[in-house]
Gaussian input, Z-matrix of N, CA and C with variables (Angstrom, degrees):
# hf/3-21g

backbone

0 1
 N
 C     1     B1
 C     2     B2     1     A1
 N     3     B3     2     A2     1     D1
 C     4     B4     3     A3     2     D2
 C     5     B5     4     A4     3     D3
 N     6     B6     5     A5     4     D4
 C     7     B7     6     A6     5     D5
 C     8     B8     7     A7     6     D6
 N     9     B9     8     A8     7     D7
 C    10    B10     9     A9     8     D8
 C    11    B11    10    A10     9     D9
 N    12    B12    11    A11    10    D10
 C    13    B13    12    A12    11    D11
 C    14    B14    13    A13    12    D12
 N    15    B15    14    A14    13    D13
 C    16    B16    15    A15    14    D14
 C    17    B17    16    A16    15    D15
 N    18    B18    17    A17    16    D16
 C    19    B19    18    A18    17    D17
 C    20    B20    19    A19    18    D18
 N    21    B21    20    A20    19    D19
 C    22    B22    21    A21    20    D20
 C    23    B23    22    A22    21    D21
 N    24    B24    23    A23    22    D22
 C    25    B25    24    A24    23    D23
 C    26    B26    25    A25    24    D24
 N    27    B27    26    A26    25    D25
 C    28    B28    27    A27    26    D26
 C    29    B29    28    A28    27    D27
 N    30    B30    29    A29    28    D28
 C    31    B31    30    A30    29    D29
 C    32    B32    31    A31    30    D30
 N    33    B33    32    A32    31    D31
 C    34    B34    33    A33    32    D32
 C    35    B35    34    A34    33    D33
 N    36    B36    35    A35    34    D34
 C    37    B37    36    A36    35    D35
 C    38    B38    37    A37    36    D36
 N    39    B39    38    A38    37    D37
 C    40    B40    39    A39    38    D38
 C    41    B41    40    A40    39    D39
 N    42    B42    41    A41    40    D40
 C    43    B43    42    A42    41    D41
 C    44    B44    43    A43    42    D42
 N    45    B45    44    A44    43    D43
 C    46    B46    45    A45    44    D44
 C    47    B47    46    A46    45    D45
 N    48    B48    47    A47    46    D46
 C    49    B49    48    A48    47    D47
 C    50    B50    49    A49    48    D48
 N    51    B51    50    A50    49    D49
 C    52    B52    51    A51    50    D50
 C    53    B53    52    A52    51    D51
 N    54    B54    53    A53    52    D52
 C    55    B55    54    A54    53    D53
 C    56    B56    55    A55    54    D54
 N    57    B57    56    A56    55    D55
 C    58    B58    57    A57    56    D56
 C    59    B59    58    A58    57    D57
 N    60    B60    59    A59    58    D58
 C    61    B61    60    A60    59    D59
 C    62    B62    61    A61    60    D60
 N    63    B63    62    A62    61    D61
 C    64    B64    63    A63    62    D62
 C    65    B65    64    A64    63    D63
 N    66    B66    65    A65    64    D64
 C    67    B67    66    A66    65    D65
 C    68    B68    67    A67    66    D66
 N    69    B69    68    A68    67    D67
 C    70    B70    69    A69    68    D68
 C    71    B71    70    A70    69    D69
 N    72    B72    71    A71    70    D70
 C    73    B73    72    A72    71    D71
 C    74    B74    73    A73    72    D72
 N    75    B75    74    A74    73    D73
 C    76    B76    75    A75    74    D74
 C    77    B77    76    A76    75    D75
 N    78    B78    77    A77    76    D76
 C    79    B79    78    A78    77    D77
 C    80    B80    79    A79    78    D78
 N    81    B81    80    A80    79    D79
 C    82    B82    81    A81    80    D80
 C    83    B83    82    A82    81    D81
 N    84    B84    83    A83    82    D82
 C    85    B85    84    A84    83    D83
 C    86    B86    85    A85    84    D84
 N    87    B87    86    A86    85    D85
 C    88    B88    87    A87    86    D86
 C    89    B89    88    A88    87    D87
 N    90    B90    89    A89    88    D88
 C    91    B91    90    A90    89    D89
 C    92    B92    91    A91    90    D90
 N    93    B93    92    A92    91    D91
 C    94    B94    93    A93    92    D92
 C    95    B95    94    A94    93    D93
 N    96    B96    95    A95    94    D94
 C    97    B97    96    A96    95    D95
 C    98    B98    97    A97    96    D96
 N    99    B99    98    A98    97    D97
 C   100   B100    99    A99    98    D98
 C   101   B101   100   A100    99    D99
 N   102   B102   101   A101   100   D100
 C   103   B103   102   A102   101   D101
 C   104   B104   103   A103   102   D102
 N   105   B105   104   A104   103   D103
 C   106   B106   105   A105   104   D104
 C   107   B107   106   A106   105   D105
 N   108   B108   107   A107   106   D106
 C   109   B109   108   A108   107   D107
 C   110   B110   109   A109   108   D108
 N   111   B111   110   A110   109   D109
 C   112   B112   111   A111   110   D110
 C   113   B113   112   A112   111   D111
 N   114   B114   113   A113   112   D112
 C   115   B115   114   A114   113   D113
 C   116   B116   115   A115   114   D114
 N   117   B117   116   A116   115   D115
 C   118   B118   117   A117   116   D116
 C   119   B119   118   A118   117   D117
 N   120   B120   119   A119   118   D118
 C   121   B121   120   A120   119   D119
 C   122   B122   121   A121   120   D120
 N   123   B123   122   A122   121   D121
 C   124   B124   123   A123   122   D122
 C   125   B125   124   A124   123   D123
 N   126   B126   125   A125   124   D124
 C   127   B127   126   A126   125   D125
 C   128   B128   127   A127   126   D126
 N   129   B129   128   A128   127   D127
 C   130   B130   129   A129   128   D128
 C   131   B131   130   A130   129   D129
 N   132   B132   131   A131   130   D130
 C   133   B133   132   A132   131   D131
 C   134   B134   133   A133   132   D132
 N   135   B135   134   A134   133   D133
 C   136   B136   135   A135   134   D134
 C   137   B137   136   A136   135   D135
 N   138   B138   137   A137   136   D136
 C   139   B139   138   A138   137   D137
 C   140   B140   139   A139   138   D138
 N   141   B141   140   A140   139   D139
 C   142   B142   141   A141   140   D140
 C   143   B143   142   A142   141   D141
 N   144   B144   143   A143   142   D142
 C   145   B145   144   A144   143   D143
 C   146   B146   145   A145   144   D144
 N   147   B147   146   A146   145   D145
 C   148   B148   147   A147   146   D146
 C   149   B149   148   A148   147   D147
 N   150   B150   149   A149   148   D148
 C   151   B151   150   A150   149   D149
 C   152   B152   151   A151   150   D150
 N   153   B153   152   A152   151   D151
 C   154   B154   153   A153   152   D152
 C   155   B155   154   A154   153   D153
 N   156   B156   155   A155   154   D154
 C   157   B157   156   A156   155   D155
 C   158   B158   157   A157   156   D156
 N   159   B159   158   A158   157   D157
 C   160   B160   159   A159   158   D158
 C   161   B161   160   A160   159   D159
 N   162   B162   161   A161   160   D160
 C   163   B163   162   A162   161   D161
 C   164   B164   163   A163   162   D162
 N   165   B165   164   A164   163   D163
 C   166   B166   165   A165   164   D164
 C   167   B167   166   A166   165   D165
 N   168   B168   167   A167   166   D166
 C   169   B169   168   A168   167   D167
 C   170   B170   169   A169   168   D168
 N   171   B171   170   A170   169   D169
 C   172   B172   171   A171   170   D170
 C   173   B173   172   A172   171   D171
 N   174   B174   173   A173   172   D172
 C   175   B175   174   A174   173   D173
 C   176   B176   175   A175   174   D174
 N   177   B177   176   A176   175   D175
 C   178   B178   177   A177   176   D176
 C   179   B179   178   A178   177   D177
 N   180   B180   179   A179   178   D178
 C   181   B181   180   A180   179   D179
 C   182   B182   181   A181   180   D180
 N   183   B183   182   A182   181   D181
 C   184   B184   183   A183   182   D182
 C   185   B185   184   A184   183   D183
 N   186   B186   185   A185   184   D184
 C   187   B187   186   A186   185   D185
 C   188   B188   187   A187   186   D186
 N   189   B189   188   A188   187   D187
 C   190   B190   189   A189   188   D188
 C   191   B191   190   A190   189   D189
 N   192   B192   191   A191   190   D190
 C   193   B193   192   A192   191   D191
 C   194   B194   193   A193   192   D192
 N   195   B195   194   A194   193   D193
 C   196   B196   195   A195   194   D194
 C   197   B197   196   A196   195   D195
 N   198   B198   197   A197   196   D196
 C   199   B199   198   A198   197   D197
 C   200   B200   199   A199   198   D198
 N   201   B201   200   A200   199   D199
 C   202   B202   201   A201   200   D200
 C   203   B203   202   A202   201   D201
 N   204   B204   203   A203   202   D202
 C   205   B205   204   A204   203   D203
 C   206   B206   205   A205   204   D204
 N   207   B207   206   A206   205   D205
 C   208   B208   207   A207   206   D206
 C   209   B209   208   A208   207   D207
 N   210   B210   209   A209   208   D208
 C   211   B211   210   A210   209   D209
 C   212   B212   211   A211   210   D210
 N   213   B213   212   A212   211   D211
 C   214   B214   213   A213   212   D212
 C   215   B215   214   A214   213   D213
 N   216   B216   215   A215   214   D214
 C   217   B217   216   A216   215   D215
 C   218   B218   217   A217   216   D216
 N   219   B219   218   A218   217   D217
 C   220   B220   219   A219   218   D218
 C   221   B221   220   A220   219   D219
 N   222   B222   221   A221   220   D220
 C   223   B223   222   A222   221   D221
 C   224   B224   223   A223   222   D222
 N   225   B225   224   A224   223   D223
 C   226   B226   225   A225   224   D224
 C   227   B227   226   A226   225   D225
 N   228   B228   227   A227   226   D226
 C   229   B229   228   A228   227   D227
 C   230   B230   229   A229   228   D228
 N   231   B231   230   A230   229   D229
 C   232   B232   231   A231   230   D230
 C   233   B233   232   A232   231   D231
 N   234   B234   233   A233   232   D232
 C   235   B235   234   A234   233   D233
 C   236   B236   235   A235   234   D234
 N   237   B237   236   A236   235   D235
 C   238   B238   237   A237   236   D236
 C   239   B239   238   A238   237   D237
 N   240   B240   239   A239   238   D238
 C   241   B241   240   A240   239   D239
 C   242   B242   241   A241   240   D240
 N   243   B243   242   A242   241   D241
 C   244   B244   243   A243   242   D242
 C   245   B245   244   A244   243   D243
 N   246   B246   245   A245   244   D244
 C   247   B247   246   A246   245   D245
 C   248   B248   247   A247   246   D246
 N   249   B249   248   A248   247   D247
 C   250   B250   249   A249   248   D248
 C   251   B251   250   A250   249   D249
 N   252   B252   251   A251   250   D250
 C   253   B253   252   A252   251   D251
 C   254   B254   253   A253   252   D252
 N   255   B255   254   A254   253   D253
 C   256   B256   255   A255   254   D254
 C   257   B257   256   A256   255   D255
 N   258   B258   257   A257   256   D256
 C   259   B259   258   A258   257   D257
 C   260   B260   259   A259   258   D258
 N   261   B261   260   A260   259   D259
 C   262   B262   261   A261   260   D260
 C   263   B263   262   A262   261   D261
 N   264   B264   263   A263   262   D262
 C   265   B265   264   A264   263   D263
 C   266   B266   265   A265   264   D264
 N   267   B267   266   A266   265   D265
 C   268   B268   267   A267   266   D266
 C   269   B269   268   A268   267   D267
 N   270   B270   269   A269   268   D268
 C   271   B271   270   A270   269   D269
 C   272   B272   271   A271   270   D270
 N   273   B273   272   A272   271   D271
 C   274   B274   273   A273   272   D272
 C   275   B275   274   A274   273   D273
 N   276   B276   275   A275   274   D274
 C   277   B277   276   A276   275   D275
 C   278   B278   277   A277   276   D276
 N   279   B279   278   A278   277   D277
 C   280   B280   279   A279   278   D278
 C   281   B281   280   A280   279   D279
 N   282   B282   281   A281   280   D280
 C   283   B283   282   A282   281   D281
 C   284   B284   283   A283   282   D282
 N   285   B285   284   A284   283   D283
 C   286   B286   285   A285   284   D284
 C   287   B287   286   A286   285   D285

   B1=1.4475
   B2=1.5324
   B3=1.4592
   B4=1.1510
   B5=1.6067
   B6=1.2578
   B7=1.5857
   B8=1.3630
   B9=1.4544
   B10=1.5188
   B11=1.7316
   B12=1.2406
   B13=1.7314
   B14=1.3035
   B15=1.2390
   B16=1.8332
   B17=1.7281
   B18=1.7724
   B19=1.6842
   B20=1.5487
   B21=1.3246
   B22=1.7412
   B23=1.8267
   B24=1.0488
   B25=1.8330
   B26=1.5457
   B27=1.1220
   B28=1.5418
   B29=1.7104
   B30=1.4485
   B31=1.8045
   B32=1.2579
   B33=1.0483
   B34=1.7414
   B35=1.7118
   B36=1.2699
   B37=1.8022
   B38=1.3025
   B39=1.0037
   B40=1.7601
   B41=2.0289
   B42=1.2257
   B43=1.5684
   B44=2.2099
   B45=1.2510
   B46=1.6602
   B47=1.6059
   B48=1.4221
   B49=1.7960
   B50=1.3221
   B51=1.2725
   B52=1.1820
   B53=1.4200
   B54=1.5510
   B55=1.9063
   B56=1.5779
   B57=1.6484
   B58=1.4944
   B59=1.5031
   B60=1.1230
   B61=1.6178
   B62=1.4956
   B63=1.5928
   B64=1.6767
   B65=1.5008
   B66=0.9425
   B67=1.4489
   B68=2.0503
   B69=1.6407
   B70=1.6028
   B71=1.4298
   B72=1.8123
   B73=0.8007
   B74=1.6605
   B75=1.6985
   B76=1.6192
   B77=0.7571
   B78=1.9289
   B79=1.4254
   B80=1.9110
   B81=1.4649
   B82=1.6329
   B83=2.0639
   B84=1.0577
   B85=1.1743
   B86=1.5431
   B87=1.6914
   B88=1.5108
   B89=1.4539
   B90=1.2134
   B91=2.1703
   B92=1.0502
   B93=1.5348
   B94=1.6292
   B95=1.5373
   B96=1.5489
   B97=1.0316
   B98=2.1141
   B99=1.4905
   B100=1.0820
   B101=1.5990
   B102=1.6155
   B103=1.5257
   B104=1.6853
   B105=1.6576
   B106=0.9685
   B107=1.7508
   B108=1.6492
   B109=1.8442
   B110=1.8012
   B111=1.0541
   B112=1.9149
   B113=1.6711
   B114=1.8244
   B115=1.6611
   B116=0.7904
   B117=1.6302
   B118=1.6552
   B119=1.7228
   B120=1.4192
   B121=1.5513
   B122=1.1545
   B123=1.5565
   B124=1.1090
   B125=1.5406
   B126=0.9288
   B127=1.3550
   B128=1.5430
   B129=1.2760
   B130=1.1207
   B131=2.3984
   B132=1.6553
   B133=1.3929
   B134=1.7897
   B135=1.7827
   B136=1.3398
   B137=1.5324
   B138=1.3673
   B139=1.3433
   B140=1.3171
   B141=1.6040
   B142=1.5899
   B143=1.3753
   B144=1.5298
   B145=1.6467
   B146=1.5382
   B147=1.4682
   B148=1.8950
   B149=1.6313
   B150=1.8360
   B151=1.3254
   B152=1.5947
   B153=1.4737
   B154=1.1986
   B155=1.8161
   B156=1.2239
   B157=1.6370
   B158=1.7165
   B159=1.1794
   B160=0.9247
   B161=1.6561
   B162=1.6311
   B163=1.6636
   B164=1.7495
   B165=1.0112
   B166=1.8466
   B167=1.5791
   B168=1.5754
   B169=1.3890
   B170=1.6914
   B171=1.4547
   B172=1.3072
   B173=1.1964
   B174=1.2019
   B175=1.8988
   B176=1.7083
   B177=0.9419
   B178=1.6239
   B179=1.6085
   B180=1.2812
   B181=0.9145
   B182=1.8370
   B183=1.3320
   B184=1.0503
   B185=1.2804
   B186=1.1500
   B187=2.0883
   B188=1.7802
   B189=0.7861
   B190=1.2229
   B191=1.7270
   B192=1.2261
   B193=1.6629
   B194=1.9957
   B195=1.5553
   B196=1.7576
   B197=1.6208
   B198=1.9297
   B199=1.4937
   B200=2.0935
   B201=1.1556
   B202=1.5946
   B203=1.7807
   B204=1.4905
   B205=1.3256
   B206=1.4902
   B207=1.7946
   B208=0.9946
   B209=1.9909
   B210=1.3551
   B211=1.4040
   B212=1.6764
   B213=1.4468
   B214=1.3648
   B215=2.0032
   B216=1.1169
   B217=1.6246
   B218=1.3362
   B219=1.5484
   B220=1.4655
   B221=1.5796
   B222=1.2937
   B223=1.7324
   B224=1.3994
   B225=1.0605
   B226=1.7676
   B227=1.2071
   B228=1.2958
   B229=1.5667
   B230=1.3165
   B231=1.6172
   B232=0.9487
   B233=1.5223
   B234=1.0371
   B235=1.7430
   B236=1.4807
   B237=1.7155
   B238=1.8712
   B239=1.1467
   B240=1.6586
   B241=1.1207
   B242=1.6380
   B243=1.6458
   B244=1.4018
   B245=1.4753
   B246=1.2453
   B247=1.5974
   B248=1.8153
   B249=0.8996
   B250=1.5521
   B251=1.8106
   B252=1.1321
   B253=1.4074
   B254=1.8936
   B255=1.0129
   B256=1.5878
   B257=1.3025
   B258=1.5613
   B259=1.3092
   B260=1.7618
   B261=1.2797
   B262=1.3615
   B263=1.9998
   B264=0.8858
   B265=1.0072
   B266=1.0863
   B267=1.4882
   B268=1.3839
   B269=1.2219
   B270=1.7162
   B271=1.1909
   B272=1.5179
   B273=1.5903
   B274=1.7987
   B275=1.5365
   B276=1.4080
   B277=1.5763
   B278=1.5095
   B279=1.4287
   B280=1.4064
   B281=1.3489
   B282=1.2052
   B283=1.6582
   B284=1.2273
   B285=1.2952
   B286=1.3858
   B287=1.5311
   A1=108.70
   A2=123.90
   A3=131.16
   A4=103.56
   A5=121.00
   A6=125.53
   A7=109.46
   A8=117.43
   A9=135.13
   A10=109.79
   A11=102.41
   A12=96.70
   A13=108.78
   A14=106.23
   A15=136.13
   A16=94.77
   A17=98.02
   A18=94.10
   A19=95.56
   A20=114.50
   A21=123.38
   A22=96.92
   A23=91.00
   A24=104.98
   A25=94.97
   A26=101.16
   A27=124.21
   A28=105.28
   A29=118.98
   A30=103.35
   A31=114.24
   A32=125.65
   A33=106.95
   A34=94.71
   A35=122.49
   A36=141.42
   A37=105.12
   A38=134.06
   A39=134.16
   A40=88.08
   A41=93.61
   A42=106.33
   A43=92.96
   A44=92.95
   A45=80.30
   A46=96.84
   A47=109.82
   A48=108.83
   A49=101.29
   A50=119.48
   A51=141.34
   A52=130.95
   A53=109.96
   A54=113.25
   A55=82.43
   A56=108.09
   A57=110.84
   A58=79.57
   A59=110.86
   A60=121.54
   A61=102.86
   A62=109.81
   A63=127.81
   A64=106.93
   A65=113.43
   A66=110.17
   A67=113.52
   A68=93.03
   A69=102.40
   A70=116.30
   A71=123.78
   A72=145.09
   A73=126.43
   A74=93.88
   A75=113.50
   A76=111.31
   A77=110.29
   A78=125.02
   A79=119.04
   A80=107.70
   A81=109.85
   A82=88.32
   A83=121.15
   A84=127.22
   A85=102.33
   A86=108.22
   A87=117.60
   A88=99.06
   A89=112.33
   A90=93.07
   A91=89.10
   A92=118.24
   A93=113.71
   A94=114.50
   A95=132.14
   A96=127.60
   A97=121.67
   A98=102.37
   A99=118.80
   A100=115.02
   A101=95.05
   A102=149.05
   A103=104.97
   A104=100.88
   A105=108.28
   A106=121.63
   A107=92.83
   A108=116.68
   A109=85.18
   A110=131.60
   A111=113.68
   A112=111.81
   A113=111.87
   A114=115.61
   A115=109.68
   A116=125.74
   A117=130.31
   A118=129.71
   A119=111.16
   A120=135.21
   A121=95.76
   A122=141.69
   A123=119.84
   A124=107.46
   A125=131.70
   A126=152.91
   A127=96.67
   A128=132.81
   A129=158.53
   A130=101.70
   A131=89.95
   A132=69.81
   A133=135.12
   A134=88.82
   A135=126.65
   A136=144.72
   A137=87.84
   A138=112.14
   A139=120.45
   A140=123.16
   A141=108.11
   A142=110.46
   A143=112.07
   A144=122.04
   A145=120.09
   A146=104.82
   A147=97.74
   A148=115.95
   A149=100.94
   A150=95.99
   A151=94.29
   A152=124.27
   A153=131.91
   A154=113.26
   A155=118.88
   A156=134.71
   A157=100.86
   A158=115.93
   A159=121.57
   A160=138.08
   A161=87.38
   A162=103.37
   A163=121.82
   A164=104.18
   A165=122.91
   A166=109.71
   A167=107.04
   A168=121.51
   A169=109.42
   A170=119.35
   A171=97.95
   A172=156.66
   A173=134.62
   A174=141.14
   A175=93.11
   A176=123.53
   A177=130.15
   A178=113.74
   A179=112.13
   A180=135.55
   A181=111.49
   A182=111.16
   A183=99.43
   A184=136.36
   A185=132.93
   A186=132.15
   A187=99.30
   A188=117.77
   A189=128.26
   A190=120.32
   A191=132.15
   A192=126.50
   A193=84.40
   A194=113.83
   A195=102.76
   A196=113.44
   A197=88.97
   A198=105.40
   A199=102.51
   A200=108.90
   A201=122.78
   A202=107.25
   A203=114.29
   A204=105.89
   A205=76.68
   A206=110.22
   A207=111.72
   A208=95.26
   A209=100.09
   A210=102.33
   A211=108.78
   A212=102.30
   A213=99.69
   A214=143.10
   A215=77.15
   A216=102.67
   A217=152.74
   A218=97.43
   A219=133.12
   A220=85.04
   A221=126.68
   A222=122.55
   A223=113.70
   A224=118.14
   A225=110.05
   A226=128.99
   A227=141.50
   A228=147.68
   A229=113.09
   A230=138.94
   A231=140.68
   A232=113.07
   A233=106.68
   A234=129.29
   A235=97.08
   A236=99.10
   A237=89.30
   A238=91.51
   A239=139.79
   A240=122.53
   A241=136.22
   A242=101.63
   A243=121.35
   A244=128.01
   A245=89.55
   A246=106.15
   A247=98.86
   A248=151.75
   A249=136.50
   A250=119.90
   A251=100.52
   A252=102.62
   A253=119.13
   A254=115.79
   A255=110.86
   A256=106.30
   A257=93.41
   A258=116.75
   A259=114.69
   A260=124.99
   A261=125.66
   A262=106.74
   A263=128.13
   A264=137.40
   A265=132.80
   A266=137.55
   A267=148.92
   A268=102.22
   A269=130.19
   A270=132.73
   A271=114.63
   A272=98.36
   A273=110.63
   A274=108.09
   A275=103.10
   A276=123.18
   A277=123.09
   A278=98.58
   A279=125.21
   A280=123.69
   A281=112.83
   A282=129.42
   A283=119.98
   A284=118.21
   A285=129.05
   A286=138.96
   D1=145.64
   D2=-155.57
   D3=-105.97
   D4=108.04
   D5=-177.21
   D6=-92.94
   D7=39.79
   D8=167.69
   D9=-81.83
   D10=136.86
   D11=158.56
   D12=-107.57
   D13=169.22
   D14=178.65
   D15=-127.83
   D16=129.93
   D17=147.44
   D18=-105.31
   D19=149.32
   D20=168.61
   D21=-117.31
   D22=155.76
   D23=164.64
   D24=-133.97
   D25=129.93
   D26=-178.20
   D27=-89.58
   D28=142.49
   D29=-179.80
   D30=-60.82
   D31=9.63
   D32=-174.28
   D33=-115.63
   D34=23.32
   D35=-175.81
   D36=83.45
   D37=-46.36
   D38=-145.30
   D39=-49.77
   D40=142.09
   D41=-163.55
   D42=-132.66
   D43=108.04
   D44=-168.57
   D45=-122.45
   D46=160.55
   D47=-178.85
   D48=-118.55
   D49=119.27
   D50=146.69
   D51=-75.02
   D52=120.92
   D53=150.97
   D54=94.04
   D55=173.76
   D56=153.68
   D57=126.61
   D58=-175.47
   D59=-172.13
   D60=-124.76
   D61=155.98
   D62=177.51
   D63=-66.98
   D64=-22.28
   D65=-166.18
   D66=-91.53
   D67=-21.55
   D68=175.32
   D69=-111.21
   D70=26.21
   D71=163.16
   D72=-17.59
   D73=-48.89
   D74=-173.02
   D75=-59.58
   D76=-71.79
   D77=179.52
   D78=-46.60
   D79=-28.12
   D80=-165.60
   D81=-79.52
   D82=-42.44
   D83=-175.63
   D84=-40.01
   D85=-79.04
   D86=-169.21
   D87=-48.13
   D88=-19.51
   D89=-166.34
   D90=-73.21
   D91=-58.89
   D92=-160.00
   D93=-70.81
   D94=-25.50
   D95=149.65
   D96=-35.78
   D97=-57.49
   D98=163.72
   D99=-12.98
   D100=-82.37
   D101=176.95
   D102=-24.23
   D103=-53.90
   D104=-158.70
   D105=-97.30
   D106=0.01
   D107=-177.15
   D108=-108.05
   D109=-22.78
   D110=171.98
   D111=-118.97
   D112=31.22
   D113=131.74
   D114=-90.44
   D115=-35.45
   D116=-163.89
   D117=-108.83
   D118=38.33
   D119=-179.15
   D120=-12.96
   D121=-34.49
   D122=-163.13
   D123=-97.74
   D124=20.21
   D125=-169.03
   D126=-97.40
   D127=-62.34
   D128=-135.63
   D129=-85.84
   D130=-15.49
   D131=175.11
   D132=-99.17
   D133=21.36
   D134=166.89
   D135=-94.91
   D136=10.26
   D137=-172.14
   D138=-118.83
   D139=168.98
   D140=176.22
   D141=-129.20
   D142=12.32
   D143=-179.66
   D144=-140.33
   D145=129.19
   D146=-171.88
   D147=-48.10
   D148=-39.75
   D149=-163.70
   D150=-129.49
   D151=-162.15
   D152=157.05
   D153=71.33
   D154=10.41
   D155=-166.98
   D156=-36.27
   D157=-46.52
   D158=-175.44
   D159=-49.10
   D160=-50.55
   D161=175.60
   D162=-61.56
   D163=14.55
   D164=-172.52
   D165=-127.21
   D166=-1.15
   D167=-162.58
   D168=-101.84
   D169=105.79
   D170=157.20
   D171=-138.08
   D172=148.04
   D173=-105.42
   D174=-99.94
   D175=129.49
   D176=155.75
   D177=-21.31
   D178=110.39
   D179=173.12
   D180=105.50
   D181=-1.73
   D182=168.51
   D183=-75.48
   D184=-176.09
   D185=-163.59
   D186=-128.96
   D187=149.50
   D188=160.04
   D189=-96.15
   D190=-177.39
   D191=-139.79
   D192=-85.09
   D193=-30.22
   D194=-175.96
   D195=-115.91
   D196=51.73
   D197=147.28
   D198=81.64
   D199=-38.44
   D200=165.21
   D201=-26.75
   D202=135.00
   D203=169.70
   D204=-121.31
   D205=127.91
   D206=-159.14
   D207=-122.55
   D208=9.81
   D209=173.69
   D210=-92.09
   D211=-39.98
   D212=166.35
   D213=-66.34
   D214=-28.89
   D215=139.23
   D216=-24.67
   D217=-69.81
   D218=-166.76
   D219=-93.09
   D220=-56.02
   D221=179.61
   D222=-59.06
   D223=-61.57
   D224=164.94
   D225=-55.54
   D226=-10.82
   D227=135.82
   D228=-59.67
   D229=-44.32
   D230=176.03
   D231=-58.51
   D232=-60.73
   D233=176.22
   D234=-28.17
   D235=-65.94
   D236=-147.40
   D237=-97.95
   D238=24.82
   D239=142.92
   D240=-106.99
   D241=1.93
   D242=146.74
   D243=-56.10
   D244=-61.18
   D245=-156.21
   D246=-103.41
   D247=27.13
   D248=-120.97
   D249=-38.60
   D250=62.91
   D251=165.81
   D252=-73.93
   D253=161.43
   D254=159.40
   D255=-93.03
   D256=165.25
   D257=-164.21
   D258=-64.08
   D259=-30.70
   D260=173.87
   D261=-71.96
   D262=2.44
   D263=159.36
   D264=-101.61
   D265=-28.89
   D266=157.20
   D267=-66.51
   D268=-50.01
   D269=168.89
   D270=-29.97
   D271=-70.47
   D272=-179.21
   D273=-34.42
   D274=-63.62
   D275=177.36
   D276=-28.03
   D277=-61.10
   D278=174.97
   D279=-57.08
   D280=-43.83
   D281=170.86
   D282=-74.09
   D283=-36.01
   D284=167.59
   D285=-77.15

């Protein structure tokens, strides 16, 4: 069995990744991230790098270098200033 991936773009855009292994997750991500900023040019005038978008990207639950998870953060500020929830509730939200 072949532990290769495929990205396809279907004609109506939907761009989906198939196959590939758990362990090369990262790398299959950025391609199709890639993939999915050169179907969509207009995407691209938000950015500050041709390729690689990803490696500047960071994922929920990650920490920054003084220990801060600063994604969780940024969602609970967002939250209760979207929606006006309080903060023990965006928290819940956030964690969950």
């Amino acid at each position: 069995m072949s532990r290769n991936h495929v990205i396809e773009v279907s004609p109506n855009g939907l761009i989906s990744l198939m196959g590939g292994k758990w362990t090369s997750f990262r790398s299959q991500g950025e391609e199709t991230v890639d993939r999915i900023l050169y179907e969509n040019q207009s995407l691209k005038k938000h950015l500050t790098h041709d390729l690689g978008q990803t490696l500047n990207f960071n994922l929920v639950g990650s920490y920054s270098q003084d220990g801060k998870d600063t994604q969780f953060a940024y969602l609970n500020e967002r939250l209760m200033k979207d929606y006006a929830i309080t903060n023990s509730i965006a928290t819940n939200l956030v964690k969950n």
